[in-house]
MMTF fields as JSON, N, C-alpha, C and O atoms, coordinates in Angstrom:
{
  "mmtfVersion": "1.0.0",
  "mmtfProducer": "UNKNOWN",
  "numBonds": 467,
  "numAtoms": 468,
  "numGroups": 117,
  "numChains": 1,
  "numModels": 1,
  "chainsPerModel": [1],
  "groupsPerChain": [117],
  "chainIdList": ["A"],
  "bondAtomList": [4, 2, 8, 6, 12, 10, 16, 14, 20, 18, 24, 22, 28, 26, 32, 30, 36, 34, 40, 38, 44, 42, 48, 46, 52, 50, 56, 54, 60, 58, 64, 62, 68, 66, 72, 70, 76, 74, 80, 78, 84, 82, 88, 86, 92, 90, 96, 94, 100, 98, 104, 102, 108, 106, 112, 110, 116, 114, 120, 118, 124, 122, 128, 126, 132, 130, 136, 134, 140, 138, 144, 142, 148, 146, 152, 150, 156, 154, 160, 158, 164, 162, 168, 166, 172, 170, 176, 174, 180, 178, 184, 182, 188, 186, 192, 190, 196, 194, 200, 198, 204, 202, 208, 206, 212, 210, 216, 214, 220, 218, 224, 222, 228, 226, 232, 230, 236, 234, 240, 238, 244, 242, 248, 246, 252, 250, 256, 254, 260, 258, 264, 262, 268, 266, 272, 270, 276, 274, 280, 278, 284, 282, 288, 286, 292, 290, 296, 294, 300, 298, 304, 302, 308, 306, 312, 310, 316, 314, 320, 318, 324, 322, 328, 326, 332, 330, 336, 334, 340, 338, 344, 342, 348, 346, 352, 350, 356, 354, 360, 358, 364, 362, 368, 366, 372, 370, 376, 374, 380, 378, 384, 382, 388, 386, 392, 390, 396, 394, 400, 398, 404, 402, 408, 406, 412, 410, 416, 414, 420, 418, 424, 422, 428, 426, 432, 430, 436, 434, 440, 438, 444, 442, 448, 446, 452, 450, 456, 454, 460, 458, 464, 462],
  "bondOrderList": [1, 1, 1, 1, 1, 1, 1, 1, 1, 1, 1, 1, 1, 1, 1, 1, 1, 1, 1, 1, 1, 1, 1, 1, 1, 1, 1, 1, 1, 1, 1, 1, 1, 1, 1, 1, 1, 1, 1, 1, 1, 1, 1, 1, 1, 1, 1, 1, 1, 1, 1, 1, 1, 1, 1, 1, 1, 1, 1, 1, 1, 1, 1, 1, 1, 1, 1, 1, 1, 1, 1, 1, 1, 1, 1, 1, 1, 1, 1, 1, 1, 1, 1, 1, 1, 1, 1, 1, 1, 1, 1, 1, 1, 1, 1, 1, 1, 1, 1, 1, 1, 1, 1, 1, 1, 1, 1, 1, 1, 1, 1, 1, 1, 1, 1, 1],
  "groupList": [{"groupName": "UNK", "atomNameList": ["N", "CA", "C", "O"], "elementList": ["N", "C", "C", "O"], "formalChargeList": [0, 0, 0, 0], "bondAtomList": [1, 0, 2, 1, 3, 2], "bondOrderList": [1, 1, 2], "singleLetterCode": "X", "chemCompType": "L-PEPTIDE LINKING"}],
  "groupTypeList": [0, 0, 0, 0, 0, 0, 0, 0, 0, 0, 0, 0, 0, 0, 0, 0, 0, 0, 0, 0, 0, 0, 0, 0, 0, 0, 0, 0, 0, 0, 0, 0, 0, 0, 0, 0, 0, 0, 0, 0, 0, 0, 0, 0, 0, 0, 0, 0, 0, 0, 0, 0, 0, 0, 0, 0, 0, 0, 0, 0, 0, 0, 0, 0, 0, 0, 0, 0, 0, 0, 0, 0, 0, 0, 0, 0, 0, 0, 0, 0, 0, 0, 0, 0, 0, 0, 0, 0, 0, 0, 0, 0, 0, 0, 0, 0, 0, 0, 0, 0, 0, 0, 0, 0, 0, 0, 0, 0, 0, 0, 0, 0, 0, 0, 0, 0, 0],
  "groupIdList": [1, 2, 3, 4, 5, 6, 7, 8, 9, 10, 11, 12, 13, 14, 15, 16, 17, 18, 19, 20, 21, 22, 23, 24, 25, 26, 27, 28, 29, 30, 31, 32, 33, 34, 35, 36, 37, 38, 39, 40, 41, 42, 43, 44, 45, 46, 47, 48, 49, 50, 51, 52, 53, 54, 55, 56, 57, 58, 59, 60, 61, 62, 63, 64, 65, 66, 67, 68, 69, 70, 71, 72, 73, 74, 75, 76, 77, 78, 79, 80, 81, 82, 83, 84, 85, 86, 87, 88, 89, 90, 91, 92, 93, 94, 95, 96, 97, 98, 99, 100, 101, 102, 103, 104, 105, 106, 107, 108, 109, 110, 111, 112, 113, 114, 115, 116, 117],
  "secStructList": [7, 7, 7, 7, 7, 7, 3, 3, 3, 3, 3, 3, 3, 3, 1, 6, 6, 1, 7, 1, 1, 3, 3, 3, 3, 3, 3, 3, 6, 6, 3, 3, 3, 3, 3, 3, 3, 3, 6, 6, 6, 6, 3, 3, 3, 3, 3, 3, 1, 3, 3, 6, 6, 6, 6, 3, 3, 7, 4, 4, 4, 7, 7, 3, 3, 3, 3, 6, 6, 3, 3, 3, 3, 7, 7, 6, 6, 6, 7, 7, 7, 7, 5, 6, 6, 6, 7, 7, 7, 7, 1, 1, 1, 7, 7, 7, 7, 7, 7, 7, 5, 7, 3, 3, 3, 3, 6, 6, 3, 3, 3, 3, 3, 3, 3, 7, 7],
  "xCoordList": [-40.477, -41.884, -42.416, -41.804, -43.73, -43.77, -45.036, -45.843, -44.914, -45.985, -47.495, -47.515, -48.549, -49.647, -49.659, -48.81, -50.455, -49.975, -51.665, -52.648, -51.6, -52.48, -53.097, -52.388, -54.524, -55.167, -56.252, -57.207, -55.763, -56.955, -57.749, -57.17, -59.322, -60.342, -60.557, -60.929, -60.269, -60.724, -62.016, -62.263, -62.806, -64.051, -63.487, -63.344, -63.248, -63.321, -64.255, -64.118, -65.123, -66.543, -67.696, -67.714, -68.791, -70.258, -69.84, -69.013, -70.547, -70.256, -70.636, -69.967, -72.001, -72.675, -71.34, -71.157, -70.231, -69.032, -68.017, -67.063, -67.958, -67.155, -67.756, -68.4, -67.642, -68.45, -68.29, -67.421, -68.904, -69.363, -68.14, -68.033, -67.126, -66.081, -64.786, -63.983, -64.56, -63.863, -63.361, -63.715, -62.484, -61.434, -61.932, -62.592, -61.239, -61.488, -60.056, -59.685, -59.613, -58.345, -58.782, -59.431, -58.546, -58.982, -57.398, -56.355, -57.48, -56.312, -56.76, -57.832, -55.366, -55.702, -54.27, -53.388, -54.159, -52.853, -52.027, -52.546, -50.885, -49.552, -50.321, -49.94, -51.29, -51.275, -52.417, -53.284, -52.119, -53.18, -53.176, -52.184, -54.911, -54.625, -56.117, -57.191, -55.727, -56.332, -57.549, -57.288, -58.959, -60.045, -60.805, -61.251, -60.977, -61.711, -62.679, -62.531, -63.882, -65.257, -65.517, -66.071, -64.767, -64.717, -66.201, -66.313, -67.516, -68.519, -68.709, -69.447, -68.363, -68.68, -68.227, -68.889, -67.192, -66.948, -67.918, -68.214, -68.18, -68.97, -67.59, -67.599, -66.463, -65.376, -64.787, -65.134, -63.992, -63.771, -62.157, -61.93, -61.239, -60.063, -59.268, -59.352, -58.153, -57.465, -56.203, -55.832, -55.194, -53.764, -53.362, -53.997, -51.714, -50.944, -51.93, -52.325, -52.065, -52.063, -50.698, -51.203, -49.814, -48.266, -48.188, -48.519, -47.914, -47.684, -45.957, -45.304, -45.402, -44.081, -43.238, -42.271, -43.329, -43.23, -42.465, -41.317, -43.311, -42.917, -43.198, -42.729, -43.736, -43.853, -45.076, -44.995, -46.175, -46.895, -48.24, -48.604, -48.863, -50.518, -51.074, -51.509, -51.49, -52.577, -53.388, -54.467, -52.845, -53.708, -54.963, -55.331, -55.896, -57.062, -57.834, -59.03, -57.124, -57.729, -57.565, -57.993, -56.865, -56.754, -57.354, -57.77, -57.757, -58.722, -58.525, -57.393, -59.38, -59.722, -60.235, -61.246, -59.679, -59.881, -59.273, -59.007, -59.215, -58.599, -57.896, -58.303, -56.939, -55.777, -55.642, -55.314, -55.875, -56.199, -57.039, -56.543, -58.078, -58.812, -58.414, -59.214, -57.092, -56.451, -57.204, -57.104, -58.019, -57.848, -57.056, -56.346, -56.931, -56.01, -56.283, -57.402, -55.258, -55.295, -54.294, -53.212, -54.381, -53.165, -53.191, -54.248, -52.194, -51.885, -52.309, -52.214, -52.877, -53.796, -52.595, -52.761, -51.109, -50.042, -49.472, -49.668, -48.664, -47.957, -48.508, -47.795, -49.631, -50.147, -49.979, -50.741, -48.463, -47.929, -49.307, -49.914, -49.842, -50.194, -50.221, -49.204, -50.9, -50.852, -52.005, -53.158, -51.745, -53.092, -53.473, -52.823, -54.986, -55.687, -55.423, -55.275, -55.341, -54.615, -53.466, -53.208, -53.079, -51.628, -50.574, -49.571, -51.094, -49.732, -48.702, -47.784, -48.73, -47.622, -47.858, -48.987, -46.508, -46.282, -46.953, -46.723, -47.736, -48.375, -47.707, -47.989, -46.655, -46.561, -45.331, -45.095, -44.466, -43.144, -42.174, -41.078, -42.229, -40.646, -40.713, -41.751, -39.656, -39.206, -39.8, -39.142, -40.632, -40.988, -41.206, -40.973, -41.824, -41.936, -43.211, -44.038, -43.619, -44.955, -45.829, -45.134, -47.124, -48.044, -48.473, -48.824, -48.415, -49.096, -50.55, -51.227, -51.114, -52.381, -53.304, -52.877, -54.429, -54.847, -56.029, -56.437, -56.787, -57.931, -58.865, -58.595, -60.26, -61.104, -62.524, -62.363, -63.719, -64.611, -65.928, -65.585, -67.084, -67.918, -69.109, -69.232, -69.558, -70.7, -71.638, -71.527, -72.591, -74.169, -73.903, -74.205, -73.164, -73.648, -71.813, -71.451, -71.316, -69.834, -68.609, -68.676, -67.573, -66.252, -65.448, -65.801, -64.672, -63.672, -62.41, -62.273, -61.732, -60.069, -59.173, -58.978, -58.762, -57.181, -56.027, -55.54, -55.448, -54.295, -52.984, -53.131, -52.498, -50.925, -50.803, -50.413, -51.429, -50.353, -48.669, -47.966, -48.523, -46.904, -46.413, -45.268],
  "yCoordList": [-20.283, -20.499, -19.432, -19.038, -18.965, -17.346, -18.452, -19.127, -18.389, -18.635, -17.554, -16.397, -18.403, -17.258, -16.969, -17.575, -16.088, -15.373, -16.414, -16.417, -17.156, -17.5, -16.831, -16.7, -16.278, -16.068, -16.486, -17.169, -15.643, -16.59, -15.639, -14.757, -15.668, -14.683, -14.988, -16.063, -13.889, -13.968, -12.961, -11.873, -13.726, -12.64, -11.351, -11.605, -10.269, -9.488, -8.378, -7.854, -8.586, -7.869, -8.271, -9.197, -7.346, -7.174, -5.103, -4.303, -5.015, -3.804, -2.657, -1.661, -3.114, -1.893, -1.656, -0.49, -2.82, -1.716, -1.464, -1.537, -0.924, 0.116, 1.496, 1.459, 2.453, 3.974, 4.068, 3.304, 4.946, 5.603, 6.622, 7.662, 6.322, 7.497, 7.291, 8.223, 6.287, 6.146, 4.553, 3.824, 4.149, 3.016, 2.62, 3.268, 1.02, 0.245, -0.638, -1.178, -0.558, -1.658, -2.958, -3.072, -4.273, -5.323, -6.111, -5.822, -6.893, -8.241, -9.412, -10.012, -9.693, -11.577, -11.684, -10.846, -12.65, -13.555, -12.335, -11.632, -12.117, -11.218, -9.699, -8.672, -9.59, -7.963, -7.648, -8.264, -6.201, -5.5, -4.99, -4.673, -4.912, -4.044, -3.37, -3.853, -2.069, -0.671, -0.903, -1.043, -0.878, -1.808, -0.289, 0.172, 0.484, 1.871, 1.377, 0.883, 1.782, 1.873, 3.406, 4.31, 3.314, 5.256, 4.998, 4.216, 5.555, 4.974, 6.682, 6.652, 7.429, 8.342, 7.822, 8.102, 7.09, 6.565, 4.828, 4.318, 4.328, 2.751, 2.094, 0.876, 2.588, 1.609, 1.063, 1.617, 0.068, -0.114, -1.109, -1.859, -0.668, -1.061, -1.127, -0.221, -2.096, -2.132, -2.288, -2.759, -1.757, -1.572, -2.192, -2.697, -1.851, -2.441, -1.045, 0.035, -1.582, -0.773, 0.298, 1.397, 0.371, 0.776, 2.095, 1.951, 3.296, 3.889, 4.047, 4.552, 3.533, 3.838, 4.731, 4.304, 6.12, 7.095, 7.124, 7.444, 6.774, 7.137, 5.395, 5.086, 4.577, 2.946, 3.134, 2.437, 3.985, 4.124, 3.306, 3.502, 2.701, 2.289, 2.956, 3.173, 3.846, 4.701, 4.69, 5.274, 4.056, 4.426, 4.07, 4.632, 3.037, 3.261, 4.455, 4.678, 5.043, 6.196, 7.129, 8.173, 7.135, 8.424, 9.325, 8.44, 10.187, 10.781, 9.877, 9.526, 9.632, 9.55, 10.504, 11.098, 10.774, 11.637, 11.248, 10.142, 12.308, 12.028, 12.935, 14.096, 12.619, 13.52, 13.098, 11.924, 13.998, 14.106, 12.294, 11.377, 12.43, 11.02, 9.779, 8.851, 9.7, 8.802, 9.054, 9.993, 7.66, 7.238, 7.342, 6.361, 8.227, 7.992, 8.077, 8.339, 7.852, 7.924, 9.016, 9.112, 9.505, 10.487, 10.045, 10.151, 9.576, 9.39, 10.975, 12.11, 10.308, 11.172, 12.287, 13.504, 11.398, 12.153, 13.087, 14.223, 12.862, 13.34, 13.821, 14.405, 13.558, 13.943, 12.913, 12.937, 11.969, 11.495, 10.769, 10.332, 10.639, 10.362, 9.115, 8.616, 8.105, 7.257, 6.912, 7.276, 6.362, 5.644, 4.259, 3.361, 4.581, 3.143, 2.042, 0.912, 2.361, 1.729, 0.652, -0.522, 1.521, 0.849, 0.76, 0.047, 1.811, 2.106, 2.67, 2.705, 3.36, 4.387, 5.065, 5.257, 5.723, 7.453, 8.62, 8.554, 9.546, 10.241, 11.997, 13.033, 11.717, 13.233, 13.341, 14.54, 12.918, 13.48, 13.105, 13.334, 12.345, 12.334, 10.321, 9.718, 9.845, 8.514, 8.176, 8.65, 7.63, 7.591, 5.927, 5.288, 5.444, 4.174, 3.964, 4.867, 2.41, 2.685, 1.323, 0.466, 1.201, 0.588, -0.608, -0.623, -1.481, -2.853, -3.349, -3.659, -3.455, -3.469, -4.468, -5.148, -4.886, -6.221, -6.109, -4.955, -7.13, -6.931, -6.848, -7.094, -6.465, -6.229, -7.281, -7.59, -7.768, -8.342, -8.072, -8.227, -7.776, -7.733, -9.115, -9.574, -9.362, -10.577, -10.608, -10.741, -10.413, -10.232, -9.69, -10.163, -8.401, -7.613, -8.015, -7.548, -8.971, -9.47, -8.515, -7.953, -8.636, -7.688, -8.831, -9.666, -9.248, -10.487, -9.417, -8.566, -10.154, -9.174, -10.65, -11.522, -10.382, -11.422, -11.183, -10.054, -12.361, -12.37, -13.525, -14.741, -13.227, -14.043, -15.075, -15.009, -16.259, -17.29, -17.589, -17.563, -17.806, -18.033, -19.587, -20.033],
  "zCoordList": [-14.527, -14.298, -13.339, -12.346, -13.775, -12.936, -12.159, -12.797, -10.538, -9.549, -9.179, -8.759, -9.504, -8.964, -7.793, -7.14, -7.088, -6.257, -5.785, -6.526, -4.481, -4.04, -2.935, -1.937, -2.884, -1.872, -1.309, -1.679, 0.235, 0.949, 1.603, 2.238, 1.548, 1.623, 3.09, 3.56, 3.73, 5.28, 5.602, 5.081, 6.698, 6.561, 7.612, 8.808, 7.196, 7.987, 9.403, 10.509, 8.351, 9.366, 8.529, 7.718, 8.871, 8.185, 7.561, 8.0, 6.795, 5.562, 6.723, 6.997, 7.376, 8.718, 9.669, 10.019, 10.195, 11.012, 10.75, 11.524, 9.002, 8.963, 8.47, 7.421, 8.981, 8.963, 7.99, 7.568, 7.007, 5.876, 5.463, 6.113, 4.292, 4.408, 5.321, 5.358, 5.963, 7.056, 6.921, 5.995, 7.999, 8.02, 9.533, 10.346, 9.611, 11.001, 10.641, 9.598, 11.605, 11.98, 12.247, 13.287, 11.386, 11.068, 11.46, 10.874, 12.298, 12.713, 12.129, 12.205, 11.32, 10.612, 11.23, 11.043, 11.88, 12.507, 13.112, 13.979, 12.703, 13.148, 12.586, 13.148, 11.59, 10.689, 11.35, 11.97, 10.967, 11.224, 9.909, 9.253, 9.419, 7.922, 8.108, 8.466, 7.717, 7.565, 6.172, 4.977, 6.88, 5.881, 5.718, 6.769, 4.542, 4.355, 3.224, 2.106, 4.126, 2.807, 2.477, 3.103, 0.997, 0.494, 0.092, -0.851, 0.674, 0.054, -0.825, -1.81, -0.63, -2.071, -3.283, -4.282, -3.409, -4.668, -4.997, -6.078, -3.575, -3.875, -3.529, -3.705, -3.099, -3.346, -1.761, -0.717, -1.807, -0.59, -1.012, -1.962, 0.221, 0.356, 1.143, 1.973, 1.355, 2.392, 2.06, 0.985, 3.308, 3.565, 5.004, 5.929, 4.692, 5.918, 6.893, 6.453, 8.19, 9.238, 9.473, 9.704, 9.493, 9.578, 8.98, 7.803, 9.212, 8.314, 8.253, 9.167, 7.049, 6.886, 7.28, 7.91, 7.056, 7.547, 9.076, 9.385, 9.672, 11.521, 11.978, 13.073, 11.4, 11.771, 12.839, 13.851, 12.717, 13.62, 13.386, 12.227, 13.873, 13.299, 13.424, 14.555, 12.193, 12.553, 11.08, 10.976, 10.076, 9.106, 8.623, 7.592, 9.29, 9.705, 10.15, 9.964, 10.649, 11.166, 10.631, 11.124, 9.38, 8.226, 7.541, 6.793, 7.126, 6.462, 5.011, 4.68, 4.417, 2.672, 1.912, 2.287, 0.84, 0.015, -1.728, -2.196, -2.243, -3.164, -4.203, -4.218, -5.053, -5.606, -6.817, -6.987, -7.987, -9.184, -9.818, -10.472, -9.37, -8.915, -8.357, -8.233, -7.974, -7.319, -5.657, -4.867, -5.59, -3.81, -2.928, -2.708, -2.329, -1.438, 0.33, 0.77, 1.108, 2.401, 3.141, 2.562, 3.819, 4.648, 6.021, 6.643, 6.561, 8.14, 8.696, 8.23, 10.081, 10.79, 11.284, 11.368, 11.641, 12.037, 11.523, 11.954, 10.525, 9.594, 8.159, 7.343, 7.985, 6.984, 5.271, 4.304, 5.506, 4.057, 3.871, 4.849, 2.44, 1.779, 1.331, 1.812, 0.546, -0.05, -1.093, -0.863, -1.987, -3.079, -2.268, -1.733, -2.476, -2.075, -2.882, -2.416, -4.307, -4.987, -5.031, -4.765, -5.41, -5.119, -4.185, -4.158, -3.265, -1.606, -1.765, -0.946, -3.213, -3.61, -2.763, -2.313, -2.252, -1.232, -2.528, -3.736, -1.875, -2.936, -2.682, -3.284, -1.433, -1.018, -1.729, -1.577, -2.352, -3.107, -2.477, -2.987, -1.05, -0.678, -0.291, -0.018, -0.364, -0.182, 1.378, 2.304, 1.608, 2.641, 2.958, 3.984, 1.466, 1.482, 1.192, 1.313, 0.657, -0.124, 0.665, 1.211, 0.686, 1.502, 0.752, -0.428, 1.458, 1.425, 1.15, 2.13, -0.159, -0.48, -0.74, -1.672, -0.321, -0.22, -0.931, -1.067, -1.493, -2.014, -1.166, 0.009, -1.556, -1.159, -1.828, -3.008, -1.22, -1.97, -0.97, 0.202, -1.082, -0.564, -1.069, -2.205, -0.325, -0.381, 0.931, 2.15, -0.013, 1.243, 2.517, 3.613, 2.191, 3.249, 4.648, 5.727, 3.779, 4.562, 3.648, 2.555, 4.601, 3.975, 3.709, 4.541, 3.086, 3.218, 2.389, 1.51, 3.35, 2.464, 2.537, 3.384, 1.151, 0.1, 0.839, 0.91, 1.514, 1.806, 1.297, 1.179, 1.203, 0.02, 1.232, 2.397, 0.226, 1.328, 0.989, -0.021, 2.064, 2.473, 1.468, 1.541]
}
C-alpha cells in the first residue's frame, strides 16, 4: 500500500518580505528553509536552508539564476549549484542534493508544505 505524502501549509510571511529575485531564511519548528521569490520568472520556491556541500546555512542568501532553463540556486560560498526544482546538485560533482518544499501563494501570504511525520 503506497502512503500519501501529507502536508501541512504553514504561513510563512506576506509576498512584500521577500525581495524581488532574492531568498529569506524562514524557521518552522527545528528547519530552517531557504524561501526565493524568482520574480523574473513569476515563480517562487523553497529549500533546506543547509547547503550540503560545507553543512553551512547560507542558501537563502544565494544568488538565483538559471541553467539551460532549469531554476536554480548557487551557495553564496562555494558556488555548488542546485535546481529549485528538484534540489538536484547542478555542478557535476556528488555533493548531495537539496530538500524541496512546496510553495503556494494566497492574498498576498507565502505558505510553504511541510511532510508530516
Amino acid at each position: 500500500m503506497i502512503q500519501e505524502k501529507v502536508l501541512t501549509w504553514f504561513l510563512a510571511c506576506k509576498t512584500s518580505d521577500v525581495p524581488e529575485n532574492g531568498g529569506v531564511c524562514v524557521k518552522f519548528q527545528d528547519e530552517q528553509i531557504a524561501l526565493f521569490n524568482f520574480s523574473r520568472r513569476k515563480e517562487w520556491y523553497a529549500t533546506q536552508n543547509m547547503c550540503p556541500h560545507r553543512m553551512q546555512m547560507a542558501l537563502s542568501r544565494g544568488m538565483i539564476g538559471t541553467q539551460n532553463g532549469e531554476p536554480k540556486v548557487a551557495c553564496p560560498f562555494h558556488k555548488k549549484t542546485f535546481s529549485l526544482n528538484t534540489g538536484k546538485c547542478l555542478s557535476g560533482d556528488d555533493c548531495g542534493d537539496l530538500k524541496t518544499y512546496p510553495v503556494k501563494i494566497e492574498n498576498d501570504r507565502v505558505y510553504i508544505g511541510v511532510e508530516n511525520d
